[in-house]
N, CA, C and O atoms as a GROMACS GRO file, in nm:
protein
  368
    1UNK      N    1   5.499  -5.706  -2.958
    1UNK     CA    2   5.521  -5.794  -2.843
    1UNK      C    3   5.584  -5.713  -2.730
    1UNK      O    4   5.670  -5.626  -2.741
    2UNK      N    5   5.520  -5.764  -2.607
    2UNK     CA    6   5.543  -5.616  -2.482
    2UNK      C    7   5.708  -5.747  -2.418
    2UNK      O    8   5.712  -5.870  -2.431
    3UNK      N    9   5.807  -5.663  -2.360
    3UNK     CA   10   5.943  -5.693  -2.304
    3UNK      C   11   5.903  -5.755  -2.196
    3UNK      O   12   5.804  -5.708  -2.141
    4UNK      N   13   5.962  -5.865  -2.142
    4UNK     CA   14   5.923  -5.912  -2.017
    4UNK      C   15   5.934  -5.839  -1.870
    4UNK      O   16   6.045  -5.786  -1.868
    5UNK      N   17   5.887  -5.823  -1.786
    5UNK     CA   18   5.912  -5.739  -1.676
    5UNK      C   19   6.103  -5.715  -1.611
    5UNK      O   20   6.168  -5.612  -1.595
    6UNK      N   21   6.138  -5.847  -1.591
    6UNK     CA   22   6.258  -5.872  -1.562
    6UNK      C   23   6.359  -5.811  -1.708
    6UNK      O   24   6.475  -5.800  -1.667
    7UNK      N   25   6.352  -5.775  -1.838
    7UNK     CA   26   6.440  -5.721  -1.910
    7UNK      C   27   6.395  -5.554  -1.889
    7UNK      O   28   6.491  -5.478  -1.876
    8UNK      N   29   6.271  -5.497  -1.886
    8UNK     CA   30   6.250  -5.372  -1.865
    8UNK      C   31   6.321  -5.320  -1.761
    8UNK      O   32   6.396  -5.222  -1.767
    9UNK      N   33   6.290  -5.402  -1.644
    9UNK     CA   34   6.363  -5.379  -1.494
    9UNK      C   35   6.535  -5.374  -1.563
    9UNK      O   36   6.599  -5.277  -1.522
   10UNK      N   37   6.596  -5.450  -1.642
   10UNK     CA   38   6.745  -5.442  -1.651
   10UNK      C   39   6.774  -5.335  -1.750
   10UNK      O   40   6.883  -5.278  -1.754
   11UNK      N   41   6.706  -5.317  -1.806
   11UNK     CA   42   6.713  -5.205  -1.949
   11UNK      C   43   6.674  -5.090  -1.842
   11UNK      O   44   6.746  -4.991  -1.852
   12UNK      N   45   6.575  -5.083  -1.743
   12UNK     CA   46   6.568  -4.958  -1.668
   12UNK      C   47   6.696  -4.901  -1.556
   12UNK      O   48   6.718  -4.789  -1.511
   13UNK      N   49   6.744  -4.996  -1.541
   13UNK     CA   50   6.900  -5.038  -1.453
   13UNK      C   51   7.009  -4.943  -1.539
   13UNK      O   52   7.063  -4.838  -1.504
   14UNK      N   53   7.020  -5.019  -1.665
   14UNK     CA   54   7.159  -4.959  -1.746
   14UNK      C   55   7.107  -4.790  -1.757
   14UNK      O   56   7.171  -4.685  -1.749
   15UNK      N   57   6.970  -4.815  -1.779
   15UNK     CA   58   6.971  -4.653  -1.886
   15UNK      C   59   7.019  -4.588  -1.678
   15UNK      O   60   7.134  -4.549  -1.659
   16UNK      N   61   6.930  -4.587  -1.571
   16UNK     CA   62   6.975  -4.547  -1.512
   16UNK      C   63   7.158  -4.501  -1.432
   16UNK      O   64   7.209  -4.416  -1.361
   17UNK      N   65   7.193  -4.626  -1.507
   17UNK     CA   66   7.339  -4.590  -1.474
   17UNK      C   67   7.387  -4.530  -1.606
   17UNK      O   68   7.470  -4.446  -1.575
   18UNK      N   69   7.380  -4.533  -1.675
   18UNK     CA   70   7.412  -4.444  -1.824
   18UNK      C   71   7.435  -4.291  -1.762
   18UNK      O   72   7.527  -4.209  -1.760
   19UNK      N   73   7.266  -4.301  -1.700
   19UNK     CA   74   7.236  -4.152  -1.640
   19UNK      C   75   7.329  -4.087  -1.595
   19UNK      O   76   7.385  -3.983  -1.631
   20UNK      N   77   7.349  -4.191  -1.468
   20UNK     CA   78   7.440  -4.171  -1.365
   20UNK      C   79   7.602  -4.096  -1.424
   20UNK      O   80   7.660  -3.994  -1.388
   21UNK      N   81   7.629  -4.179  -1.507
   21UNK     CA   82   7.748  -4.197  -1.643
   21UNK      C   83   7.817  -4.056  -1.647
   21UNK      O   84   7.920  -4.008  -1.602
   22UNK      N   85   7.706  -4.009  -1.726
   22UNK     CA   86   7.699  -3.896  -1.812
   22UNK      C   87   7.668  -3.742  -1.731
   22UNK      O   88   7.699  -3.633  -1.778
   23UNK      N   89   7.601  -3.764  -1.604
   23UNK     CA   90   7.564  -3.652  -1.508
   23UNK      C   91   7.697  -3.645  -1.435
   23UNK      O   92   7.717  -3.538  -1.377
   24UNK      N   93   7.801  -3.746  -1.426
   24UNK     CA   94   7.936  -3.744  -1.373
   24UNK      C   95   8.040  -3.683  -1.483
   24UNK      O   96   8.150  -3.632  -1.464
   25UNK      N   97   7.996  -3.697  -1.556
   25UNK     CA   98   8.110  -3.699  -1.655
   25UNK      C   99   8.102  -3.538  -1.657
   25UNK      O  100   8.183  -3.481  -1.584
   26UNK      N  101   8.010  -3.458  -1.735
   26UNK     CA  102   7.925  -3.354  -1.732
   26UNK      C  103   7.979  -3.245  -1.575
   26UNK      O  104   8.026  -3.132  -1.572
   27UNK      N  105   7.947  -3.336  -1.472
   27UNK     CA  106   8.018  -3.271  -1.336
   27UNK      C  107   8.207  -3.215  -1.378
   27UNK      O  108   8.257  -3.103  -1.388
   28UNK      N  109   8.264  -3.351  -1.392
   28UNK     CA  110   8.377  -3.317  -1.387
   28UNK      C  111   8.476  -3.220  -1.509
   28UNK      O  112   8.592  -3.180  -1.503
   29UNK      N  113   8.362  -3.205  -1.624
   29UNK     CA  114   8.409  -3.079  -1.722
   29UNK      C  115   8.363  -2.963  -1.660
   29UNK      O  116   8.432  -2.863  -1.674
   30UNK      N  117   8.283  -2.957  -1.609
   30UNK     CA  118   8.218  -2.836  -1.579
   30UNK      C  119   8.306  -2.794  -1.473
   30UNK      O  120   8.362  -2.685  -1.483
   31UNK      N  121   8.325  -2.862  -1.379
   31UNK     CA  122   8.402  -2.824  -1.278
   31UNK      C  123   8.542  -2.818  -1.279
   31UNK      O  124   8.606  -2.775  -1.183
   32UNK      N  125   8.605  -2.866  -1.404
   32UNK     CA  126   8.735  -2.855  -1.410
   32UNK      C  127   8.731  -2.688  -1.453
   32UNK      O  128   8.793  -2.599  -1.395
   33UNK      N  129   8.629  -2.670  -1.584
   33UNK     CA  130   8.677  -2.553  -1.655
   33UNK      C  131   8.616  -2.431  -1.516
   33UNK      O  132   8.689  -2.334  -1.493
   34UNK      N  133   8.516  -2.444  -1.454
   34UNK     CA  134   8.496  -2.370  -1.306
   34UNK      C  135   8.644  -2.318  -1.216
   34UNK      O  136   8.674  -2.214  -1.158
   35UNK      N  137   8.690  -2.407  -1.233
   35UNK     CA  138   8.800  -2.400  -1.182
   35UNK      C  139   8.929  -2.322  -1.243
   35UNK      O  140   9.000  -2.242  -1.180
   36UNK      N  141   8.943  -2.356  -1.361
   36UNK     CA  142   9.098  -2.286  -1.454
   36UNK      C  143   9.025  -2.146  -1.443
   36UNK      O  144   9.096  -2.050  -1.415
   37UNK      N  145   8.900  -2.129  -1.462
   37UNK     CA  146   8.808  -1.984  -1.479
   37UNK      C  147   8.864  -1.907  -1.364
   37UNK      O  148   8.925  -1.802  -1.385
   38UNK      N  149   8.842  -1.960  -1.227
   38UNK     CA  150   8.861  -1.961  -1.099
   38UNK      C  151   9.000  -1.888  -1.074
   38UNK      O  152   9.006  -1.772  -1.033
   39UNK      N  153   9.108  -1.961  -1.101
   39UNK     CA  154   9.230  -1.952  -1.098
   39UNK      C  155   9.311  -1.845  -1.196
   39UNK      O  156   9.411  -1.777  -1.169
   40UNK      N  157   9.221  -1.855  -1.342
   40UNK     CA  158   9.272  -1.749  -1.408
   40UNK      C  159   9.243  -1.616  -1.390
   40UNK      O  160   9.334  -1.536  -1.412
   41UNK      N  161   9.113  -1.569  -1.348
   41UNK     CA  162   9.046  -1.476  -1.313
   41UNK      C  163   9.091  -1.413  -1.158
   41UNK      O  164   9.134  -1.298  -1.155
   42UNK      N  165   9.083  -1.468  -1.070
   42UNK     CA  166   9.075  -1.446  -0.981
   42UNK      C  167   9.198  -1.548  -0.826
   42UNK      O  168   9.147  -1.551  -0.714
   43UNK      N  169   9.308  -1.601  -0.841
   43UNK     CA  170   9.336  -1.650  -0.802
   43UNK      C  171   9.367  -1.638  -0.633
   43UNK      O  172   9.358  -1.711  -0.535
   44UNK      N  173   9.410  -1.489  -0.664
   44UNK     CA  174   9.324  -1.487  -0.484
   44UNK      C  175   9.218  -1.523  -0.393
   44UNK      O  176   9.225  -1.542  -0.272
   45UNK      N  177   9.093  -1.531  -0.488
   45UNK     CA  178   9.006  -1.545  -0.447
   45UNK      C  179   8.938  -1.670  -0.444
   45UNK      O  180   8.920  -1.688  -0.565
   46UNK      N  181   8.869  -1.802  -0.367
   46UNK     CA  182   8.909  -1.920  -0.428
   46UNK      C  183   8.702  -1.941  -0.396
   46UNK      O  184   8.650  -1.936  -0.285
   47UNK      N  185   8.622  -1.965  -0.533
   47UNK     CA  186   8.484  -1.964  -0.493
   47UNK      C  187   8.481  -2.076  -0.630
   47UNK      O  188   8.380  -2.146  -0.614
   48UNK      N  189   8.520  -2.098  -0.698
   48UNK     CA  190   8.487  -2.309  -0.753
   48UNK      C  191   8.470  -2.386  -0.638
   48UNK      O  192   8.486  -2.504  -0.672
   49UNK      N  193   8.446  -2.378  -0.527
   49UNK     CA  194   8.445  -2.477  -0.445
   49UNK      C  195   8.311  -2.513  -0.421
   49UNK      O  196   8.271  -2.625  -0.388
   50UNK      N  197   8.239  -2.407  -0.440
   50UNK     CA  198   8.143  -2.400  -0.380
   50UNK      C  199   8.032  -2.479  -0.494
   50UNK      O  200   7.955  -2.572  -0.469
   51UNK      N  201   8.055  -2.409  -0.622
   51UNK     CA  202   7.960  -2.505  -0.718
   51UNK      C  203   7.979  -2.649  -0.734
   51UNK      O  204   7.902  -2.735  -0.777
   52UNK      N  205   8.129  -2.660  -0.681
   52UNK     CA  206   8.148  -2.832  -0.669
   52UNK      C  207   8.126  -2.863  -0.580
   52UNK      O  208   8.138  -2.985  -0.578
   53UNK      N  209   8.088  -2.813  -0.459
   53UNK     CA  210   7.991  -2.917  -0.325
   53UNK      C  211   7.892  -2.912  -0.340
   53UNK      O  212   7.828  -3.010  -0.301
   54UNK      N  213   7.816  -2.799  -0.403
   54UNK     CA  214   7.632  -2.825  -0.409
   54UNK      C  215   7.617  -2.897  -0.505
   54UNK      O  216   7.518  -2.969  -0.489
   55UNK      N  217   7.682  -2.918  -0.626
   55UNK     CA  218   7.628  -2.992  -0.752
   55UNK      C  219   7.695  -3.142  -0.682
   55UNK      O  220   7.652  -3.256  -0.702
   56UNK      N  221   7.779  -3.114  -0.621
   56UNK     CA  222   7.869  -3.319  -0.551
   56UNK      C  223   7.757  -3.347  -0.489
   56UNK      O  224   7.708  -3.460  -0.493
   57UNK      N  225   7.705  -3.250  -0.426
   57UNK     CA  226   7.587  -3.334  -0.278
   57UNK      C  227   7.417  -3.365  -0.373
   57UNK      O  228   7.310  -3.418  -0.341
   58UNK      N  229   7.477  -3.292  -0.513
   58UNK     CA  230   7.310  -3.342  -0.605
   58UNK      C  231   7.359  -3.492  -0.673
   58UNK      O  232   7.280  -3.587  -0.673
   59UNK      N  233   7.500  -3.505  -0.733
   59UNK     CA  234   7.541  -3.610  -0.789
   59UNK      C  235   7.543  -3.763  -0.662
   59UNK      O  236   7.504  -3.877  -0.685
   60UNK      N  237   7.598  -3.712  -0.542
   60UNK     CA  238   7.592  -3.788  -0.457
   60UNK      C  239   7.461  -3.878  -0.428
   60UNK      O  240   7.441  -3.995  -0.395
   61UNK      N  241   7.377  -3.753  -0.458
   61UNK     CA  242   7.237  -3.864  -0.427
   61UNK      C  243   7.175  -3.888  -0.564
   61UNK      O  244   7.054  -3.904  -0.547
   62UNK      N  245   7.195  -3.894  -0.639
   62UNK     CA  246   7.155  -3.934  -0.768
   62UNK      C  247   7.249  -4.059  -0.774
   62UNK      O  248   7.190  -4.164  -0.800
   63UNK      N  249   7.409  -4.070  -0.751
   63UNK     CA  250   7.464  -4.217  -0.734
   63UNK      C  251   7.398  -4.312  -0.638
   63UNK      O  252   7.347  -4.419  -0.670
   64UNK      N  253   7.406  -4.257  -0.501
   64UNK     CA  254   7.303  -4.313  -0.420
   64UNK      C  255   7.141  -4.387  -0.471
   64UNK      O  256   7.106  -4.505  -0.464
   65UNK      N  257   7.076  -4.283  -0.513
   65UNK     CA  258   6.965  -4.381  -0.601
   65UNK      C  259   6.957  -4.441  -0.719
   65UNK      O  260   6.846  -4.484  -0.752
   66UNK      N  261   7.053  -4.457  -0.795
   66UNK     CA  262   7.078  -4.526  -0.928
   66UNK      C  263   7.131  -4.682  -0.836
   66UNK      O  264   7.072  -4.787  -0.861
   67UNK      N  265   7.255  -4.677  -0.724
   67UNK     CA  266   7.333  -4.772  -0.681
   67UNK      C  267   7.318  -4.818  -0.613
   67UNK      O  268   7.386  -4.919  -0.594
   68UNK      N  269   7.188  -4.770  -0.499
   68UNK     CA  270   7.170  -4.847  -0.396
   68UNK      C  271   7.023  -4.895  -0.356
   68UNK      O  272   7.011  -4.943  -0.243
   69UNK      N  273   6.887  -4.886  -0.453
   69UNK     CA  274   6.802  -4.897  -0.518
   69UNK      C  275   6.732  -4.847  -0.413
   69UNK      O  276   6.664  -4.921  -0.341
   70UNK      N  277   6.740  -4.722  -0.396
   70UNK     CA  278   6.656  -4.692  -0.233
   70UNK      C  279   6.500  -4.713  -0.217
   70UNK      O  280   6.425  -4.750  -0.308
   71UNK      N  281   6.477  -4.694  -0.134
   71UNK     CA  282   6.334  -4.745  -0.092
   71UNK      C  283   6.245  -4.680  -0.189
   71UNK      O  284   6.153  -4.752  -0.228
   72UNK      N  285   6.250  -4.569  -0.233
   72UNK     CA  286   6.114  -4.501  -0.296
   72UNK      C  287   6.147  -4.576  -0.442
   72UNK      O  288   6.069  -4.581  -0.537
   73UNK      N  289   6.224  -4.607  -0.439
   73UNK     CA  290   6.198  -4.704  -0.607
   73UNK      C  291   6.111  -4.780  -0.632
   73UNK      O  292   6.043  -4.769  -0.733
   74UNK      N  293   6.092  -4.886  -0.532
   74UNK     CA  294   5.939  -4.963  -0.548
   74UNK      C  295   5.858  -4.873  -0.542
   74UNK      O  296   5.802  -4.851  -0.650
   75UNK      N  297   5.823  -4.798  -0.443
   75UNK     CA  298   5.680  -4.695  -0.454
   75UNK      C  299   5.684  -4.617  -0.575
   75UNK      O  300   5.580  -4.554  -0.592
   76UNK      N  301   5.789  -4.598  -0.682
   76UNK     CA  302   5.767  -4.513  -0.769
   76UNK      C  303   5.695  -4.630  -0.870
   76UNK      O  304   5.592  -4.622  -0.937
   77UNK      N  305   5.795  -4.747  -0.852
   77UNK     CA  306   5.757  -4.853  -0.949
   77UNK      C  307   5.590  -4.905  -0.973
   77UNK      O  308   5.539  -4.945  -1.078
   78UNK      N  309   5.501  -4.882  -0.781
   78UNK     CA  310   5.436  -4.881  -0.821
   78UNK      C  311   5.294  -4.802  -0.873
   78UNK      O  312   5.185  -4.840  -0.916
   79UNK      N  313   5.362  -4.658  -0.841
   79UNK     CA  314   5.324  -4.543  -0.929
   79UNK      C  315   5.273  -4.554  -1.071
   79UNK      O  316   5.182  -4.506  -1.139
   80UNK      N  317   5.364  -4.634  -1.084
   80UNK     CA  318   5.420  -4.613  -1.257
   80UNK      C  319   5.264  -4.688  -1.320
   80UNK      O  320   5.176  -4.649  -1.396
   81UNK      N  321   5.292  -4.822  -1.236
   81UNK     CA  322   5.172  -4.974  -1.244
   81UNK      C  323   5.057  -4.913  -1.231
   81UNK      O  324   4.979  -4.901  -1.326
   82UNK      N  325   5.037  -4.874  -1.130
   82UNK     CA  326   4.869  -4.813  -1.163
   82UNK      C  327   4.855  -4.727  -1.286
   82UNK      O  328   4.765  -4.738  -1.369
   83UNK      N  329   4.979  -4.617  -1.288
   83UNK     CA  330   4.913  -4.522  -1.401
   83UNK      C  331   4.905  -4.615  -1.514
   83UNK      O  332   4.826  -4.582  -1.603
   84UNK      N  333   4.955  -4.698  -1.525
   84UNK     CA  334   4.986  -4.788  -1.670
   84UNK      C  335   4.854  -4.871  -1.676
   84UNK      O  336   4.800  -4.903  -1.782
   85UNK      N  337   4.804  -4.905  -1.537
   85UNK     CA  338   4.660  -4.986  -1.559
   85UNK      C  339   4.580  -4.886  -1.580
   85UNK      O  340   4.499  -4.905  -1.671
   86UNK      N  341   4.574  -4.758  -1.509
   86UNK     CA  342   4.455  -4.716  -1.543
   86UNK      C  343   4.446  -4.635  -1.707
   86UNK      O  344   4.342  -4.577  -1.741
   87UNK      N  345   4.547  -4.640  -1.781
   87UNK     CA  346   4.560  -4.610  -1.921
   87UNK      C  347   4.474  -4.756  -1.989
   87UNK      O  348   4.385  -4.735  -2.072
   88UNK      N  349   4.506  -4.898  -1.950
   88UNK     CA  350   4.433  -4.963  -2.036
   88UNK      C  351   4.268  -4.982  -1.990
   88UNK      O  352   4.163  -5.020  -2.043
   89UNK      N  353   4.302  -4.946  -1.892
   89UNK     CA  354   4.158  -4.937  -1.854
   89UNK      C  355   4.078  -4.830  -1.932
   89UNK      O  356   3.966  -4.859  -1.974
   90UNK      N  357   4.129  -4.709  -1.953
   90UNK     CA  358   4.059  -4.594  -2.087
   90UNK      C  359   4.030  -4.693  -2.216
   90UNK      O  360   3.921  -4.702  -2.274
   91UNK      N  361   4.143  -4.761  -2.246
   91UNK     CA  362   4.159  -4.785  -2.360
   91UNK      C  363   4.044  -4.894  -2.390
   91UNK      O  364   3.971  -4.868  -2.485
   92UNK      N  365   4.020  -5.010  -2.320
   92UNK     CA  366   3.905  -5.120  -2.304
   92UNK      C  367   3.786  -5.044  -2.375
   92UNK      O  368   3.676  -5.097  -2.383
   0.00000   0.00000   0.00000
């Protein structure tokens, strides 16, 4: 039995914020231990900053499209719909 559209859409919601979750979480170990590395090694010299603004400005827009359902979400959504019709269409 296929999930109704409206629970896929909410089950596609959580796993996306799960995503979101875990790509944050993941950020802030990485960048803590970036950092003690940073400080132990080299404390004159201060370059953790830098892997935490390019990887912030990738997390930033990955929160951004998990949270604010931006526009290319429908067009992906209906990406998805055709490829999915034209699979049962093989299958017929």
């Amino acid at each position: 039995m296929e999930a109704s559209p409206s629970y896929r859409d909410a089950r596609r919601q959580v796993e996306r914020k799960l995503g979101f979750g875990i790509h944050l979480a993941v950020y802030v170990v990485v960048n803590i231990g970036l950092a003690l590395i940073n400080l132990m090694a080299s404390p004159h010299k201060v370059w953790a900053v830098w892997p935490l603004f390019g990887w912030g400005i990738g997390l930033l827009f990955h929160g951004l499209g998990v949270f604010l359902h931006a526009p290319g979400a429908a067009w992906k959504e209906r990406l998805i719909e055709h490829e999915m019709n034209k699979h049962r269409r093989r299958l017929e």
